[in-house]
N, C-alpha and C positions, 0 to 999 in steps of 0.2 A: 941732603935735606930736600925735603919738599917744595917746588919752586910754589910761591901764592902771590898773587898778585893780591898789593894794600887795599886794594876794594874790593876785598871778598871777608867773610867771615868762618872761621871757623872755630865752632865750639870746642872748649876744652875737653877730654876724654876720645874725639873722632880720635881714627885708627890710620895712620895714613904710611903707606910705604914711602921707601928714600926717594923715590924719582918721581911720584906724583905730583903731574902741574894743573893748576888751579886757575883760570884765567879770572877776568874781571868780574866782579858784581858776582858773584855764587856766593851758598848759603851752604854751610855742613852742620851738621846737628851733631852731640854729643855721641851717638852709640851708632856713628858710620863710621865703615870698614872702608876704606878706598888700598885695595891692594898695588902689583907691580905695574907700574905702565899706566897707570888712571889716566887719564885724561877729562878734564870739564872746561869746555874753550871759553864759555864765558856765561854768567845769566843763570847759572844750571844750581837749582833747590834739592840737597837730598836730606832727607830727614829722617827720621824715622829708628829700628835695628835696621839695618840696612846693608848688608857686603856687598861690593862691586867686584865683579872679578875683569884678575890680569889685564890688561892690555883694552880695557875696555874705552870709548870715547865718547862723550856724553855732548852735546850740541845746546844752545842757544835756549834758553824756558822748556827744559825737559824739569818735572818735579817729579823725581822716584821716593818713596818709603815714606809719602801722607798717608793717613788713616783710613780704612776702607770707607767708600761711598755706602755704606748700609746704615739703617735702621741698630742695627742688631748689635753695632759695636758696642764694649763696654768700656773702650781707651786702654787695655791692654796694651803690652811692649810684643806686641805683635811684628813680621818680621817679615824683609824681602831678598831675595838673594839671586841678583844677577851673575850671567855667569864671564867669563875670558871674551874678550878680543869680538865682541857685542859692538855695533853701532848705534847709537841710540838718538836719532836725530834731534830736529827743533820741534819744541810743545809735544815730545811725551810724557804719558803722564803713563806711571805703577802703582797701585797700591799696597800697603799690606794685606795678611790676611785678616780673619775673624779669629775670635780667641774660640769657641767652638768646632772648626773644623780643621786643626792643626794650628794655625795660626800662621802658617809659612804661604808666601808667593812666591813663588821660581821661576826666573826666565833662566835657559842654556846658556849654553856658550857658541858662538858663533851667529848670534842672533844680529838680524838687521829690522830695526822699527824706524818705518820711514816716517815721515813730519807730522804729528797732531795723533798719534797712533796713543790706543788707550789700551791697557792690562789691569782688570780688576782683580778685586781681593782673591784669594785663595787658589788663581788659576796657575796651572803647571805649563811650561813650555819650555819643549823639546830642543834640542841641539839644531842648530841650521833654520829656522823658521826665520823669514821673511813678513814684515805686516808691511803692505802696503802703505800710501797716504791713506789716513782719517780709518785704517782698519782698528774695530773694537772690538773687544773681550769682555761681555757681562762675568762674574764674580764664578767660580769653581769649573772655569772652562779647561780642559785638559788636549792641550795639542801635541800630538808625536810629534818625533824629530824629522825635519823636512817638510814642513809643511810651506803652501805657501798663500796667503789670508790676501785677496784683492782689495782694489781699495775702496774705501766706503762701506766694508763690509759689517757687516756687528752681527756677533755670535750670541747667543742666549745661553743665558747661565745655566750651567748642569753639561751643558755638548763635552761630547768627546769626537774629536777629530784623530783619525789614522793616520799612522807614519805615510811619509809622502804626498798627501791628499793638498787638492788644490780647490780655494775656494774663490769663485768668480768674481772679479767686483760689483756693486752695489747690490749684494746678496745680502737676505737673512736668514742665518742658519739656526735651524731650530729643532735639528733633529743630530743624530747620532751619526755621521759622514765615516765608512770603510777607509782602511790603507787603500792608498791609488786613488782614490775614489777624485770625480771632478763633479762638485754641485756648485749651481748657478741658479740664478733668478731670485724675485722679492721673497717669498716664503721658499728658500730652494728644495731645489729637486734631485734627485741622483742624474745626472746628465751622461755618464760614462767615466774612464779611467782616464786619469792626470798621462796623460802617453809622452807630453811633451816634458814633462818630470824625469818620466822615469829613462827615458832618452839619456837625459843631459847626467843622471845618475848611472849613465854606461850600463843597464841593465843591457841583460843579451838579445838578440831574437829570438830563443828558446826561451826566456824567463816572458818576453812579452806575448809569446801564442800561448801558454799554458796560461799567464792571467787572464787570457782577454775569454779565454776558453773557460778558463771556470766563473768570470763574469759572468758570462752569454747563460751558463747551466745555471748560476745562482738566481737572476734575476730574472731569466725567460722561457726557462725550461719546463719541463711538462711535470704536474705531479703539486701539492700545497710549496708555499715557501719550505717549511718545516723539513716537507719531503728532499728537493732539494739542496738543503742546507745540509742536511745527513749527506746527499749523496757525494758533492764535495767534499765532505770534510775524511768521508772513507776513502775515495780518490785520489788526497791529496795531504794523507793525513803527516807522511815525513819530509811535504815540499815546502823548504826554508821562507818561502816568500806568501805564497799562499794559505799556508799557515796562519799566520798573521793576520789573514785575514779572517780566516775562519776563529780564531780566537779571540778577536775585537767582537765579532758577534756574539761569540757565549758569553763573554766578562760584559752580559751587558748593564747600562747604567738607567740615569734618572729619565734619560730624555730616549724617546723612541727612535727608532733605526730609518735612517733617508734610505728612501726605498726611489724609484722611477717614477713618475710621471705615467698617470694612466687614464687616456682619453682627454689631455690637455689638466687633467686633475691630478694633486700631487698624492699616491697609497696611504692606503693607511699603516700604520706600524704591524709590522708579521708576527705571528703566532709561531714560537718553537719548539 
């Protein structure tokens, strides 16, 4: 059975596995899922459609599955779905989504959101991502897996951020950030490749001279972006990792592509 500590509430209908412990003062709402291993130490709001996954551990005034911060909502049974063995410290907060563009929020699995960390409506994130202190997600933001979000950061609604990409703290991302990719600064910039990332992801010295190589061609090389982007992607069209990169480019989205810094001023979005 479920261990719950008497001063906590849980509404009739939650979902709760044999072994989830429940500490003091938390709130569970009827249509939460709390799977194997749950964990909420004490204080912690979930509300909302809501599944928690395995082994997950929820900290002190985290509220996961409130109603998205928009205008636009119409109170839909809108939905969030965290994933396994997630940290989720003190004062996070998740939203649902919108009932217009799926209706689902997804955090992975193996997620760490460190204390006062915000995920707004409709945003995807990937397996392994890291939010810093006070790091925030405005509503449809989509993060690959590995990322890692500094702190104080906030992301503008619409960005897609690339597998492994590192973003700087007290950054605002406002554009489209590559796999690898390391932006930094108040409105950021493309600054260079996460090297310290892809390090500690045991990438080889052969995988990191061909990325840094076809960096240096994509963003410095002679000829339009356009031109260059073609020459990459014929160069390097069956290579596993740069691949990836070249294809976050074409699937592109709502918000324009981080480009470098040019004459202390940040590019404008490239023509392809």
């Amino acid at each position: 059975m479920p261990r719950i500590d008497p001063s906590s509430r849980v509404a009739d209908g939650a979902k709760l596995a044999d072994d989830v412990e429940i500490g003091p003062f938390c709130t569970v709402g009827p249509s939460v899922e709390l799977r194997a291993g749950v964990r909420l130490l004490s204080h912690v709001n979930i509300t909302g459609v809501t599944v928690v996954g395995e082994k997950t551990v929820i900290y002190p005034f985290a509220s996961l599955g409130t109603p998205p911060q928009s205008t636009g909502y119409r109170g839909g049974a809108t939905q969030l779905t965290v994933g396994a063995s997630c940290q989720i410290r003190e004062g996070v907060t998740i939203s649902t989504g919108l009932e217009d563009y799926g209706g689902v929020t997804r955090v992975g699995d193996r997620c760490f959101l460190m204390a006062n960390s915000h995920v707004g409506h409709d945003c995807q994130v990937g397996n392994d991502v890291t939010f810093a202190n006070g790091a925030v997600l405005g509503g449809h933001v989509t993060l690959a897996d590995n990322v890692f979000v500094g702190g104080n950061t906030a992301v503008h609604q619409f960005c897609r951020v690339g597998e492994g990409a590192m973003l700087g703290g007290m950054s605002g991302i406002t554009r489209d950030l590559i796999p690898f990719g390391f932006a930094f600064g108040p409105k950021a910039d493309l600054v260079g490749l996460n090297v310290v990332g892809l390090k500690r992801r045991k990438f080889t010295r052969s995988d990191m001279h061909r990325i840094r190589g076809a960096y240096q061609t994509l963003f410095f090389g002679d000829g339009s972006f356009a031109e260059r982007f073609e020459r990459v992607s014929a160069e390097h069209s069956a290579d596993p990792v740069i691949g990836k990169i070249v294809a976050f480019i074409r699937d592109r989205g709502k918000r324009p592509l981080m480009m470098p810094a040019v004459d202390g001023a940040g590019a404008s979005d490239p023509e392809l």
